[in-house]
C-alpha positions as a Markdown table, in Angstrom:
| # | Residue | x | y | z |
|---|---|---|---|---|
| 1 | Unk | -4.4 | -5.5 | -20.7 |
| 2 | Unk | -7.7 | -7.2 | -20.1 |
| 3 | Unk | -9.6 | -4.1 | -18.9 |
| 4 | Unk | -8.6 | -0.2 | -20.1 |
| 5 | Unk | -10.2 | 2.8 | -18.0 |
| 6 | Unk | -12.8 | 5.4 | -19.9 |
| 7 | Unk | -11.4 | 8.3 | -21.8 |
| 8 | Unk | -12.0 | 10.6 | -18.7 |
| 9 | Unk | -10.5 | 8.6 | -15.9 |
| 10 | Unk | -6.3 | 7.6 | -14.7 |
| 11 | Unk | -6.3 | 3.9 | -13.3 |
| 12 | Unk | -4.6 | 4.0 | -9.8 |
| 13 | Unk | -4.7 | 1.3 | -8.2 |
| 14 | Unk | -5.5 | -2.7 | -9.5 |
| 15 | Unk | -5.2 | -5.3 | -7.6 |
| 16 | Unk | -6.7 | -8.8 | -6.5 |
| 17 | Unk | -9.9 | -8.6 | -4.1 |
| 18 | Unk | -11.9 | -11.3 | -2.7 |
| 19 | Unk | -13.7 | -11.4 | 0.5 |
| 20 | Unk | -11.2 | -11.9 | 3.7 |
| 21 | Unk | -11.1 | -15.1 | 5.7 |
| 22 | Unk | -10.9 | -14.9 | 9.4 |
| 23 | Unk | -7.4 | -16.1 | 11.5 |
| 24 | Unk | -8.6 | -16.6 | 14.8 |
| 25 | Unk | -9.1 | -19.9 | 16.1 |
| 26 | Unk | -12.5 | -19.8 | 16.5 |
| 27 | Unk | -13.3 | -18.1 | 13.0 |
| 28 | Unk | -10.5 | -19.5 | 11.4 |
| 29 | Unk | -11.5 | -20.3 | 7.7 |
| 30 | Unk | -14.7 | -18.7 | 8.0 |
| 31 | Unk | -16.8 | -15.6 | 6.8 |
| 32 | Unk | -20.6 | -14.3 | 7.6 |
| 33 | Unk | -22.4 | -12.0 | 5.9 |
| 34 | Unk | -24.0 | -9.4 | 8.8 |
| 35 | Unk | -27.0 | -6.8 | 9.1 |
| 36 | Unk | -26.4 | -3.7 | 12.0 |
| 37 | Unk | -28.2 | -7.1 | 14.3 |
| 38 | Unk | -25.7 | -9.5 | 13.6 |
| 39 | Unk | -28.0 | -11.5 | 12.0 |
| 40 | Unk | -26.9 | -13.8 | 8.8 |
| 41 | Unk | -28.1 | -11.8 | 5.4 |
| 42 | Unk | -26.5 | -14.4 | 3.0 |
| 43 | Unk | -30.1 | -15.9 | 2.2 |
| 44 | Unk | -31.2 | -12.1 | 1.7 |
| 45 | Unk | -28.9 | -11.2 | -1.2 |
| 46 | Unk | -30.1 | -10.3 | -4.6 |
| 47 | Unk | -29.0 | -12.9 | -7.2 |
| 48 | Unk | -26.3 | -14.8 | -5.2 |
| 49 | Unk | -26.0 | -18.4 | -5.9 |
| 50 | Unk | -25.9 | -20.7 | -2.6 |
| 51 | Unk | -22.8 | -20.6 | -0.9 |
| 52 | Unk | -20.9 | -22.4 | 1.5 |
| 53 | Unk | -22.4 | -22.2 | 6.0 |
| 54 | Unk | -19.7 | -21.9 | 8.5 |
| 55 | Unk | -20.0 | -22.2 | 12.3 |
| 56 | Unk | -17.5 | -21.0 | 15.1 |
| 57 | Unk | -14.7 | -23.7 | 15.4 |
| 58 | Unk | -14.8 | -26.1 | 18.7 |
| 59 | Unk | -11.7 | -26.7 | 20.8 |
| 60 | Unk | -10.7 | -29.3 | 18.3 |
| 61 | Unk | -11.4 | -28.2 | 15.2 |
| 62 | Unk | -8.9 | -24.8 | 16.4 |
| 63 | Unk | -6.0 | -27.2 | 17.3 |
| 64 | Unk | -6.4 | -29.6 | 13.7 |
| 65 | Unk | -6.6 | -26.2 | 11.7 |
| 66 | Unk | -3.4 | -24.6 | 13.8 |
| 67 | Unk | -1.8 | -28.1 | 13.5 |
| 68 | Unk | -2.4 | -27.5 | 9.3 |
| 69 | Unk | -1.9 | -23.7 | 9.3 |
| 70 | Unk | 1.9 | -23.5 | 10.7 |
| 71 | Unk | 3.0 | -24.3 | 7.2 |
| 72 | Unk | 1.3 | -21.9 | 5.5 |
| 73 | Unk | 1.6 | -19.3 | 8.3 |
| 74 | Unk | 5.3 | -19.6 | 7.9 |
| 75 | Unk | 5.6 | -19.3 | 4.2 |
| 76 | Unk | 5.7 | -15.6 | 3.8 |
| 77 | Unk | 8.3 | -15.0 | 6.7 |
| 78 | Unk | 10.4 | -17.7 | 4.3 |
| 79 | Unk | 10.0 | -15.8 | 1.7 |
| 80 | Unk | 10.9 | -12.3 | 2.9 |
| 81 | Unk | 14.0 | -13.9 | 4.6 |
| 82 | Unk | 14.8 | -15.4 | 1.2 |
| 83 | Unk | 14.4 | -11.6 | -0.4 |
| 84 | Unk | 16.0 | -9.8 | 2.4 |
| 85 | Unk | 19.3 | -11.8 | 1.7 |
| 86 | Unk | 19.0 | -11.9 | -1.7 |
| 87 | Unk | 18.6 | -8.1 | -1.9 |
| 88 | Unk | 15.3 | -8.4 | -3.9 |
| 89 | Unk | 14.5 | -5.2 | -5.8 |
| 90 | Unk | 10.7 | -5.1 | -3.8 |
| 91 | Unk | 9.7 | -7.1 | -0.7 |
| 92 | Unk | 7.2 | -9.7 | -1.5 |
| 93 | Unk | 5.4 | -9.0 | 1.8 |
| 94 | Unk | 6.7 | -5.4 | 2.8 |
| 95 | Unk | 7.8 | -5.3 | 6.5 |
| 96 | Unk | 4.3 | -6.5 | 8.1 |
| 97 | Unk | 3.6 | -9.6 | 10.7 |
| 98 | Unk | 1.8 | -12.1 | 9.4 |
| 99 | Unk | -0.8 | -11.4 | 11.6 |
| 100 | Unk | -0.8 | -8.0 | 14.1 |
| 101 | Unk | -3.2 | -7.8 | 17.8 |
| 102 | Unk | -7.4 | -7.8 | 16.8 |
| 103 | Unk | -8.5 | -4.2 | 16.0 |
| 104 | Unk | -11.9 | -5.3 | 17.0 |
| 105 | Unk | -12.6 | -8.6 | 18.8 |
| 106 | Unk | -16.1 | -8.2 | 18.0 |
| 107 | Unk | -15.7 | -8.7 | 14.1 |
| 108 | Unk | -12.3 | -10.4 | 14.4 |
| 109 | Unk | -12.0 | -13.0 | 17.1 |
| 110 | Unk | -15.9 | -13.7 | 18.0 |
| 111 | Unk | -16.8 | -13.0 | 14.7 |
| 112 | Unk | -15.9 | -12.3 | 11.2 |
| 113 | Unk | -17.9 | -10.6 | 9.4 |
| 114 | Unk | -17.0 | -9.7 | 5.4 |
| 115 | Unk | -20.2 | -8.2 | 4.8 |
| 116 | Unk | -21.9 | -5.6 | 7.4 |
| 117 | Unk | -25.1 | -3.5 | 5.7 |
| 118 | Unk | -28.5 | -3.4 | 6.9 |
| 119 | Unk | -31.1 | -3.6 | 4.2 |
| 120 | Unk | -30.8 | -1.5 | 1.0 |
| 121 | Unk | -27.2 | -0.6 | 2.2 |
| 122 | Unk | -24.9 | -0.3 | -0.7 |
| 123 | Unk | -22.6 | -2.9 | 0.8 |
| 124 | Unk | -25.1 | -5.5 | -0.4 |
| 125 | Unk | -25.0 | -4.7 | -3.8 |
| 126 | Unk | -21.2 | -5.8 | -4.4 |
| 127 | Unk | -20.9 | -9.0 | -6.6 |
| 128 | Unk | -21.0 | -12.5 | -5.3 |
| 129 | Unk | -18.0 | -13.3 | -7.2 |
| 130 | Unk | -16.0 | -11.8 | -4.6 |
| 131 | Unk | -16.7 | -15.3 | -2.6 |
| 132 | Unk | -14.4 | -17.5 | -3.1 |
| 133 | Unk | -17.2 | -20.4 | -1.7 |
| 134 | Unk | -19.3 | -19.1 | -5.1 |
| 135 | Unk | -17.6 | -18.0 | -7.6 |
| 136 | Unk | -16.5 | -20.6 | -10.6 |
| 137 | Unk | -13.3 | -22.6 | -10.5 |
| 138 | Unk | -10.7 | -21.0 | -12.1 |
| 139 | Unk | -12.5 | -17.7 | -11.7 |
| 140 | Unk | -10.8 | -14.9 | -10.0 |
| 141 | Unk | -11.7 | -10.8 | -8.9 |
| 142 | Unk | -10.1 | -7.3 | -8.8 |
| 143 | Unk | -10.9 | -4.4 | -7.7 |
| 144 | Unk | -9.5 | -1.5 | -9.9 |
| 145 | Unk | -10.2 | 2.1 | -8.6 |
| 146 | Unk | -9.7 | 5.0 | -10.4 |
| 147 | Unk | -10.1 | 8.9 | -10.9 |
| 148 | Unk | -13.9 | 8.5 | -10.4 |
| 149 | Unk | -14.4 | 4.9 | -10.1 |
| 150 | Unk | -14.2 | 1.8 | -7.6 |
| 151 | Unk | -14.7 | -1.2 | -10.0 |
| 152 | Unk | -15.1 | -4.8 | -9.6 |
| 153 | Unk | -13.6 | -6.9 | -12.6 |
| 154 | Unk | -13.5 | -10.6 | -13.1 |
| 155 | Unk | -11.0 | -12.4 | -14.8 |
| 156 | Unk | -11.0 | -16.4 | -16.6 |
| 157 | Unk | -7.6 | -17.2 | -15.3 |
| 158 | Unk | -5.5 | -19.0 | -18.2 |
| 159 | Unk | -7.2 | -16.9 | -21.3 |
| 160 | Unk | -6.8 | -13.7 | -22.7 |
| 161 | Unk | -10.7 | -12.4 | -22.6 |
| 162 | Unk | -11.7 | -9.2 | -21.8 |
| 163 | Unk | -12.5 | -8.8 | -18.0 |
| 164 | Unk | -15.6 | -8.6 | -17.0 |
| 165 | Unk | -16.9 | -5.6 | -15.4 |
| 166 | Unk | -19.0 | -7.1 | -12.2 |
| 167 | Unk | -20.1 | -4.1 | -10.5 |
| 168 | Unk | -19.0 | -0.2 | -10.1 |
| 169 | Unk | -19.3 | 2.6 | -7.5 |
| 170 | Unk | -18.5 | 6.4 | -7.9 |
| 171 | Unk | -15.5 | 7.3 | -5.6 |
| 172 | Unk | -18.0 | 9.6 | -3.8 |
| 173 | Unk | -19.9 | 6.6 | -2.5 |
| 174 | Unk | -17.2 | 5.4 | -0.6 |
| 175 | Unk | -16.5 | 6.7 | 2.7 |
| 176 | Unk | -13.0 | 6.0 | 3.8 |
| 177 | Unk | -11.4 | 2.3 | 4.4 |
| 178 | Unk | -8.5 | 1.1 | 6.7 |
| 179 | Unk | -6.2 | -1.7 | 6.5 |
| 180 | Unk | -6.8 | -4.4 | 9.1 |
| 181 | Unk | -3.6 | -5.6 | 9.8 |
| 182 | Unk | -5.5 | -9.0 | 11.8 |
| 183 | Unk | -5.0 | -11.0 | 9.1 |
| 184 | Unk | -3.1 | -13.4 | 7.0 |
| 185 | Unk | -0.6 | -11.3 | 6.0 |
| 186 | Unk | -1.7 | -8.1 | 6.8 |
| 187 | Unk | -3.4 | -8.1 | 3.6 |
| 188 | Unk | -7.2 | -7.5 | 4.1 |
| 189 | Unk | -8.6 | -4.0 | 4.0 |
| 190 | Unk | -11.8 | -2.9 | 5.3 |
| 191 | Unk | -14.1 | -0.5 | 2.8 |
| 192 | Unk | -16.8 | 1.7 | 4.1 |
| 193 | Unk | -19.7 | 2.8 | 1.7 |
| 194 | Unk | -21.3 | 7.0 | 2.8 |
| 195 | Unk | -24.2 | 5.0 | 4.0 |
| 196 | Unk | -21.9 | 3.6 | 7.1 |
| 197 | Unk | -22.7 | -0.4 | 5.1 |
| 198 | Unk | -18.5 | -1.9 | 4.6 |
| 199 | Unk | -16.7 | -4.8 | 3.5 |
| 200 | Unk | -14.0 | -6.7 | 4.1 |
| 201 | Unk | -11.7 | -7.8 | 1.3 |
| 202 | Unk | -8.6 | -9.6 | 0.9 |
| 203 | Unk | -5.8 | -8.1 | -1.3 |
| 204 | Unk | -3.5 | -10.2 | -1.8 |
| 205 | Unk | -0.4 | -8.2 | -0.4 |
| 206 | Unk | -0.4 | -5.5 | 2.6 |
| 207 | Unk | 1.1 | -3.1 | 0.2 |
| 208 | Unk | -1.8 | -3.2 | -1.7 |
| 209 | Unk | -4.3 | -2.8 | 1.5 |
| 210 | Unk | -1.9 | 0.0 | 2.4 |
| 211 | Unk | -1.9 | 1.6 | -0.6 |
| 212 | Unk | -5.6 | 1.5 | -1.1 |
| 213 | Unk | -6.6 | 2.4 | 1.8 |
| 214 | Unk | -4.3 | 5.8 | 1.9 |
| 215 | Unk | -5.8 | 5.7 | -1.5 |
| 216 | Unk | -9.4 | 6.1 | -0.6 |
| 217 | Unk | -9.3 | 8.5 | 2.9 |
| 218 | Unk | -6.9 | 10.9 | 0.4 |
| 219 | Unk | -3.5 | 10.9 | 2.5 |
| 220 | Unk | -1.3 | 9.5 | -0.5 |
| 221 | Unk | -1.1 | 11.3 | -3.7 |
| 222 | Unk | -1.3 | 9.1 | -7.1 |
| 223 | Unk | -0.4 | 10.0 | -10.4 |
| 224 | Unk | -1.5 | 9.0 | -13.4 |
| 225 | Unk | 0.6 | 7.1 | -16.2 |
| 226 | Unk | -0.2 | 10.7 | -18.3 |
| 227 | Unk | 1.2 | 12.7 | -15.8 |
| 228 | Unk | 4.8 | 11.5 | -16.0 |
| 229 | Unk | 7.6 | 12.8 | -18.2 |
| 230 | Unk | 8.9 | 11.4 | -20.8 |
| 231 | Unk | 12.7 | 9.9 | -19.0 |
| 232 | Unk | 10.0 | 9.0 | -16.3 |
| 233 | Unk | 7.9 | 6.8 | -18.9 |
| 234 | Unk | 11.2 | 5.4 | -20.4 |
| 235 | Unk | 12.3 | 4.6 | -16.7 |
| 236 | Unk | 9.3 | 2.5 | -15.8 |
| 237 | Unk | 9.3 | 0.3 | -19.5 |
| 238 | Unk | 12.8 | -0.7 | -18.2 |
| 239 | Unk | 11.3 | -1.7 | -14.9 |
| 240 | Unk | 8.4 | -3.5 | -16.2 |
| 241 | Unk | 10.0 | -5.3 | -19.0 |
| 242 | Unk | 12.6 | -6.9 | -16.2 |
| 243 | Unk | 9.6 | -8.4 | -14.5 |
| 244 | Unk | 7.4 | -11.6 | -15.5 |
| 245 | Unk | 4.0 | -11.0 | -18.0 |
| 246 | Unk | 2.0 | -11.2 | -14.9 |
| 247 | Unk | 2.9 | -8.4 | -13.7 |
| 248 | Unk | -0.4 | -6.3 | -12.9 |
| 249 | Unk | 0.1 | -2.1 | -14.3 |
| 250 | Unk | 2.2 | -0.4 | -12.4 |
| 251 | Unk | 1.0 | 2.5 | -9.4 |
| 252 | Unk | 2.3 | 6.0 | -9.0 |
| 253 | Unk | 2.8 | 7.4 | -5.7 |
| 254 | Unk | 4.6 | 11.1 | -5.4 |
| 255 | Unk | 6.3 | 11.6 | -2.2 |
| 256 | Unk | 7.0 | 14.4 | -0.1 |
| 257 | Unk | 9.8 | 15.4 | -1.5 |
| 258 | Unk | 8.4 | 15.3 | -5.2 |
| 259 | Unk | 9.9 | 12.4 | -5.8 |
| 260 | Unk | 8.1 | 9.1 | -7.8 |
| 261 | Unk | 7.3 | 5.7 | -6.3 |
| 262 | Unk | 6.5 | 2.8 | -9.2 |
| 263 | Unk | 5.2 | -0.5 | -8.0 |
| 264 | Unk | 3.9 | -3.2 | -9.6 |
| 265 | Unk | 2.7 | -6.5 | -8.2 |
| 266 | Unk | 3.4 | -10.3 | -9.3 |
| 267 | Unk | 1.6 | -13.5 | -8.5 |
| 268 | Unk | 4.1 | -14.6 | -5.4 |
| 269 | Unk | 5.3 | -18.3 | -5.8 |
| 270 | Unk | 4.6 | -18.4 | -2.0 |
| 271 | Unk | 1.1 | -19.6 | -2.5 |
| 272 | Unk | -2.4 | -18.9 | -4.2 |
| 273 | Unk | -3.5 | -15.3 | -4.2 |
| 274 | Unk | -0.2 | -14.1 | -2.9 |
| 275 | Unk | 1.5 | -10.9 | -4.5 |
| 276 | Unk | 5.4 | -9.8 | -4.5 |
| 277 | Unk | 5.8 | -6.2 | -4.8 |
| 278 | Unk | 8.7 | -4.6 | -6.9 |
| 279 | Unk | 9.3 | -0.9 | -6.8 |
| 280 | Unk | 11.4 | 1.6 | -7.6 |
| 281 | Unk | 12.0 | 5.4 | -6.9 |
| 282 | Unk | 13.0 | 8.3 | -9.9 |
| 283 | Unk | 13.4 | 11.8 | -9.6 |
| 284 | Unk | 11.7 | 13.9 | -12.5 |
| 285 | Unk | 13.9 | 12.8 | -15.4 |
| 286 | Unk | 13.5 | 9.1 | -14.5 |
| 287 | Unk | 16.7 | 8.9 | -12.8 |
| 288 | Unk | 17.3 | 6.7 | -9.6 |
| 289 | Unk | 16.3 | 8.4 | -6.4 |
| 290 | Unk | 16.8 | 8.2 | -3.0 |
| 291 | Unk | 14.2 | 8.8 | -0.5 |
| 292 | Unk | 14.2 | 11.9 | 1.4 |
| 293 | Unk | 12.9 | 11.9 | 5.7 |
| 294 | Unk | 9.2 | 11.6 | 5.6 |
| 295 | Unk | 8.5 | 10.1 | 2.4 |
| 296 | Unk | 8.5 | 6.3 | 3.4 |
């Protein structure tokens, strides 16, 4: 692995994190970077590197980009139809829409905001390689949250470096986050720092926004790899080892009934920045489980 937690912490969760791109037609594509005035900040930001300007989409530019984005829109229903008949061991794309109903038309429809933090908010201190428009070719971002930690990493794809750590916050700097199901795939999940500052992120799979989000307002309880037993640490070697290298490290979710959820996610063949997730479920020796009413 590229990146190992301290001593004193459990890794929870890891998984890709950029900033979201907007769906509707007139913000399809785009991204803005907002104070509490709606006024662009982009120019304000410590140590960011130029980046790319985007207006709200005309009449036309909304039908060309439709035109272009019914391919890609469609890929992920492919590919869960492909998985549901295959009887794939995870869904790549859970059981979400591509896109569900706006949340908020304000920051969703009229605009789309990744960034909302008025000066000296926390929000503005997350790295700029979280932008896609900035960040290097070939260069991508996770957000890895542990124990005590909400970390930023960035990754050379292609090599075998060490990570880089890109920026950290103590878990009690966040103040909850929500998955915004408005989006391509489900997949974005909104982050909100104590001082009331958020941003919007792209995770590559709604599982993951899901899970992070339950994650970060407490209603899911993790486990750490140290806390399983021993048929349980046997069980999940099995699992990973049937699963490609790129496999990120797997998450631990105890149900209601007491019973363990492992998933991992892999780069999806569907397209760039897209995750499959395979899971499975063991009792306390490791055995196969079956899920009990109320723990999915």
């Amino acid at each position: 692995m590229d990146w190992y937690p301290a001593p004193d912490e459990d890794l929870l969760l890891r998984t890709t994190a950029k900033f979201a791109t907007g769906v509707a037609p007139a913000v399809s594509g785009c991204r803005w970077f907002r104070d509490p005035e709606r006024k662009d900040i982009q120019g304000e930001l410590s140590g960011w590197p130029s980046g790319p300007a985007f207006t709200l989409r005309t009449t036309g530019d909304q039908a060309a980009r439709r035109t272009g984005r019914a391919f890609l829109v469609g890929i992920p229903l492919i590919a869960n139809l492909i998985a549901n008949i295959g009887g794939a061991a995870g869904s790549p794309f859970g059981d979400v829409p591509v896109r569900g109903k706006p949340e908020e038309p304000e920051n969703e429809v009229r605009d789309f905001p990744v960034m909302w933090a008025a000066s000296g908010a926390l929000a503005r201190t997350v790295p700029w390689q979280l932008d896609p428009g900035r960040r290097p070719e070939g260069y991508v971002t996770d957000l890895a949250l542990t124990s005590r930690r909400l970390l930023f990493l960035g990754v050379r794809s292609g090599t075998l470096d060490k990570a880089d750590v890109l920026g950290e916050f103590p878990r009690e700097s966040i103040a909850t986050a929500r998955q915004m199901k408005f989006s391509e795939i489900g997949a974005d999940v909104r982050i909100t720092f104590a001082d009331q500052s958020w941003i919007r992120l792209f995770t590559g799979n709604p599982d993951s926004a899901e899970r992070l989000a339950e994650l970060l307002t407490g209603t899911v309880q993790m486990l750490p790899e140290s806390a399983l037993s021993e048929g349980q640490r046997q069980r999940v070697t099995r699992f990973m080892a049937d699963l490609p290298d790129t496999a990120q490290p797997p998450a631990y979710t105890k149900l209601a009934s007491g019973i363990v959820m492992v998933e991992a996610r892999v780069p999806a063949k569907a397209g760039t920045d897209l995750f499959e997730t395979h899971s499975i479920l063991m009792d306390a020796s490791g055995a196969p489980a079956q899920p009990e009413p109320g723990d999915l």
